[in-house]
N, C-alpha and C positions, 0 to 999 in steps of 0.2 A: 192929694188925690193919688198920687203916686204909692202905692205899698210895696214895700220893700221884701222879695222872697228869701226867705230862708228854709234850710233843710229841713223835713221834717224830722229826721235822725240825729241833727245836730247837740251839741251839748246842755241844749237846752233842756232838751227832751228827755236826756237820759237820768233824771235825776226821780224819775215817776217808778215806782217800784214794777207796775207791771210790763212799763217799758224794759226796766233793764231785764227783767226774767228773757223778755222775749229778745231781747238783744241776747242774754247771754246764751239762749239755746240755738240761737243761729250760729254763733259765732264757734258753740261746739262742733253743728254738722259741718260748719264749712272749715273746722281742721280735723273732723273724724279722720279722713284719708291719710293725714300725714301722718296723725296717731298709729294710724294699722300701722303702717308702713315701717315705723322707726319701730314697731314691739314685732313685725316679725322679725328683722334686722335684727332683736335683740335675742329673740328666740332662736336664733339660727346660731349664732356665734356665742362664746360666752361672756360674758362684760367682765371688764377691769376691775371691780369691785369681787366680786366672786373669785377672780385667779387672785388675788390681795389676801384676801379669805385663808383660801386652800395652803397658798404660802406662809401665814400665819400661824397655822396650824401647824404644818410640818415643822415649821423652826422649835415651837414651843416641844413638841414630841423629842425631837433632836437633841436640845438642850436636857429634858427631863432623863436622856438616857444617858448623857454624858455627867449628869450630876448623882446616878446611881454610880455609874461606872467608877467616880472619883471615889465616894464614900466608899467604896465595897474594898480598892486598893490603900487608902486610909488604916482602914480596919486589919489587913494582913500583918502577921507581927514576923519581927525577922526570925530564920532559924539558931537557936542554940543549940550549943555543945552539948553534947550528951554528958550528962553525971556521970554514968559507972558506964562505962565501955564495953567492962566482961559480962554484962546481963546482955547489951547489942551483940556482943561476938555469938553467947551461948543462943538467943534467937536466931541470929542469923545460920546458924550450924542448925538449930533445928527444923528450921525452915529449908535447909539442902538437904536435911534427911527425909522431909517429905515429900522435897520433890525425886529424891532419886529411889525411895518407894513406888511412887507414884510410876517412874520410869520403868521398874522392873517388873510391875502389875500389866503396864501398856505394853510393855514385850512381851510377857508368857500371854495375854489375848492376843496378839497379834501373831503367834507361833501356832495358837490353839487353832486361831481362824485359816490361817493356812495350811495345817493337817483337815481340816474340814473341806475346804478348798481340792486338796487332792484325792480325797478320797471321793468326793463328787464330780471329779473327772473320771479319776479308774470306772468309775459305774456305770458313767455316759459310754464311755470308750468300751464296757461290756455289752452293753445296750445296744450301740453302734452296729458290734459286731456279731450281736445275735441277732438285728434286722437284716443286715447282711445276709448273712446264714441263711436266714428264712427265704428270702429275696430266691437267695440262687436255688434253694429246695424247691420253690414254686416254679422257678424256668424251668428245671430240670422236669420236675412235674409236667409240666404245657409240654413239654419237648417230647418229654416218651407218650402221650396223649396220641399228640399229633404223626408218632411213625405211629401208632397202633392203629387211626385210623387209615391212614398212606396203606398200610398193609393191607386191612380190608378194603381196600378199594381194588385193590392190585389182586386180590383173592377172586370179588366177587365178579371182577370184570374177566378172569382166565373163566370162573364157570360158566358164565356166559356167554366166551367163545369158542369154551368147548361143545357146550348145547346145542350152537347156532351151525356149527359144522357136521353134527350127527346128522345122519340117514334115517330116512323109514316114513311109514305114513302117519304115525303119530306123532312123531319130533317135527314134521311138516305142517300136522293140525296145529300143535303146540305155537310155534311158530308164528303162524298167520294170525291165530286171533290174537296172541300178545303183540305181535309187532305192527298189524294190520291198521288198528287203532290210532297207535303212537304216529304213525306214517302219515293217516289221513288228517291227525290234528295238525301236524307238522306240513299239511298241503300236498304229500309227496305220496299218498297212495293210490291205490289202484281200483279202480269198480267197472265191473263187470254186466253189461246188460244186455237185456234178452227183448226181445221186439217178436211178440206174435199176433194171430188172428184180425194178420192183413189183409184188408179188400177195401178197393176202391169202386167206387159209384160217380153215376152221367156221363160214363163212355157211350157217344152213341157209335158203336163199332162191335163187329161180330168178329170169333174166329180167338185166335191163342195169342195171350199177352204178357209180355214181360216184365215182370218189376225187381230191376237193378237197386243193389245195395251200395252203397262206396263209401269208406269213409279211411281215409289216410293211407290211401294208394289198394286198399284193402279191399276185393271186391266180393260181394255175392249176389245169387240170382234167385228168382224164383219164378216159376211160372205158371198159369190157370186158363181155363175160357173164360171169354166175355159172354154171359148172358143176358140180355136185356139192359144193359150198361152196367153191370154187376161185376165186377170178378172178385174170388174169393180168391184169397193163398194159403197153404196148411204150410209152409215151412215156417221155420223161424231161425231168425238173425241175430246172432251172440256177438257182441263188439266188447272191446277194452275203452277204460277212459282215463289217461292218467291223471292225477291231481283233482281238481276243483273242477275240471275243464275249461274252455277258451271261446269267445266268441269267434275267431279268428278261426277256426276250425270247426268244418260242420260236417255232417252226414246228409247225404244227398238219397235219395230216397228216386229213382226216375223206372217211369212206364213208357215200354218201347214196344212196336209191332213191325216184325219183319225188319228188325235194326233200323227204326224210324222213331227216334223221339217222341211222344205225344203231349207226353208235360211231366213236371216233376215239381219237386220242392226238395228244400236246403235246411237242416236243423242244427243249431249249434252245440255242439257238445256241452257246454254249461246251461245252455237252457233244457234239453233234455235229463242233468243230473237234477236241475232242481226240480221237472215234473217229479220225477222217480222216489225224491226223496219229499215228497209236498208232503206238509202235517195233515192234510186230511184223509191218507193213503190213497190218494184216487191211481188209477193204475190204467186206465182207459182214454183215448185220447182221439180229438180228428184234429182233421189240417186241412187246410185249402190248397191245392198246387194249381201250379201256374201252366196254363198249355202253351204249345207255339204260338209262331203267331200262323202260320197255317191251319189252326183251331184254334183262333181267340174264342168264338162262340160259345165253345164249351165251357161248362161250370164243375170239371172234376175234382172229388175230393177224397182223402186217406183216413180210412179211421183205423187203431191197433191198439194192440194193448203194450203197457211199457211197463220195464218193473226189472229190479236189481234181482242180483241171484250170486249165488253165489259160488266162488271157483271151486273147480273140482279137482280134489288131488290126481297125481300121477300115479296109476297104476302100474303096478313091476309084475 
């Protein structure tokens, strides 16, 4: 009753053809690993059989050249005596006569090439010193240039201080309008303006009234009735302005009654050159002035005409 187990992979079994197949495809996967393992091992390094190889080769090469080498000294045969001596002497002699042709061909080129040599120096060395030459003719050149303009300069600046120190009323016109120019582009000239057909309006006050000029310590008057808050003035007011003019610098313009303030206004000499020279030529102008304060009420104001002119020579 008892059955006795035995393996089924035992050696029993392996004697079935499909057994062993499937035995033996097992028994590959399970040493594939090893297999990798030792071919890259073998891949990596190079095996003993192959450096065997290489070594076998080279010896045989080695040997092959040494058994040339022997034949080839084999084959040299030893030197003999010369038969006739006077045929080597007569070579040998003419063998010294060509080389010592040969020597006195190499000397007369080598004497030629050195007369060629100096001759293409002396040439350089003409050459040299006709840039030279040149050289100092052109300084010299720039040199008398430069006193010839030196001179005109030293010319034209005596005639125009001779000019500029003449007398008279035309050397004066002359004068002015060449130099006039140059002055005011330069910031440093001078303009001249005229200030008329003053009257102020909304005085309420009758009776005679005065309107003070002042401008840099420089005084002028003028004076009219008040009619109806009106007053007219026929004089007119010529001032100087030097340069560009200045904020910092004004013309004060004041109406007084009975040397009593009533109000005035302050213009600066740069804003007055710019009305005078406005592109649009306007030449007419008002202004607000400011009263006391003993007449804040009042609303008085200046209207005139403003406008460059120009100076008048010195009469002799």
């Amino acid at each position: 009753r008892h059955v006795q187990w035995a393996p089924r992979w035992g050696p029993r079994h392996m004697g079935t053809p499909a057994l062993q197949v499937r035995n033996r495809t097992r028994l590959v996967w399970a040493a594939l690993p090893f297999l990798l393992t030792q071919a890259s091992a073998y891949e990596a390094g190079p095996s003993s059989l192959s450096v065997l190889e290489a070594s076998l080769v080279k010896l045989k090469k080695e040997s092959a050249q040494l058994h040339e080498h022997g034949s080839a000294l084999k084959e040299v045969k030893p030197l003999k005596s010369p038969s006739n001596p006077g045929a080597v002497n007569a070579a040998t002699e003419s063998n010294i006569a060509q080389v010592r042709s040969v020597e006195v061909q190499l000397s007369t080129e080598n004497h030629r090439l050195r007369q060629q040599l100096q001759r293409g120096t002396s040439q350089k060395t003409e050459v040299s010193l006709v840039a030279s030459s040149e050289a100092q003719g052109d300084s010299r050149d720039s040199l008398a240039l430069l006193v010839r303009l030196l001179l005109l300069f030293v010319l034209v600046n005596s005639v125009l201080y001779l000019l500029w120190n003449m007398e008279g009323p035309t050397v004066e016109k002359v004068k002015r309008r060449a130099a006039e120019p140059l002055m005011r582009a330069m910031g440093r000239g001078t303009y001249e303006v005229e200030m008329s057909e003053l009257q102020v309006t909304n005085l309420p006050l009758t009776g005679s009234v005065v309107l003070g000029f002042e401008l840099c310590g420089r005084r002028q008057a003028a004076e009219a009735s008040c009619e109806q808050g009106l007053v007219r003035f026929q004089e007119r007011f010529r001032f100087q302005i030097q340069g560009g003019g200045s904020e910092g610098q004004s013309c004060v313009l004041r109406v007084t009654q009975a040397e009593e303030t009533l109000a005035e206004v302050a213009l600066s000499t740069k804003d007055i050159l710019r009305r005078v020279h406005s592109k649009h030529g306007q030449q007419y102008f008002h202004y607000r002035m400011f009263p006391k304060e003993a007449y804040a009420s009042w609303r008085p104001s200046l209207s005139l005409r403003m406008r460059e002119v120009e100076r008048s020579l010195p009469r002799r």
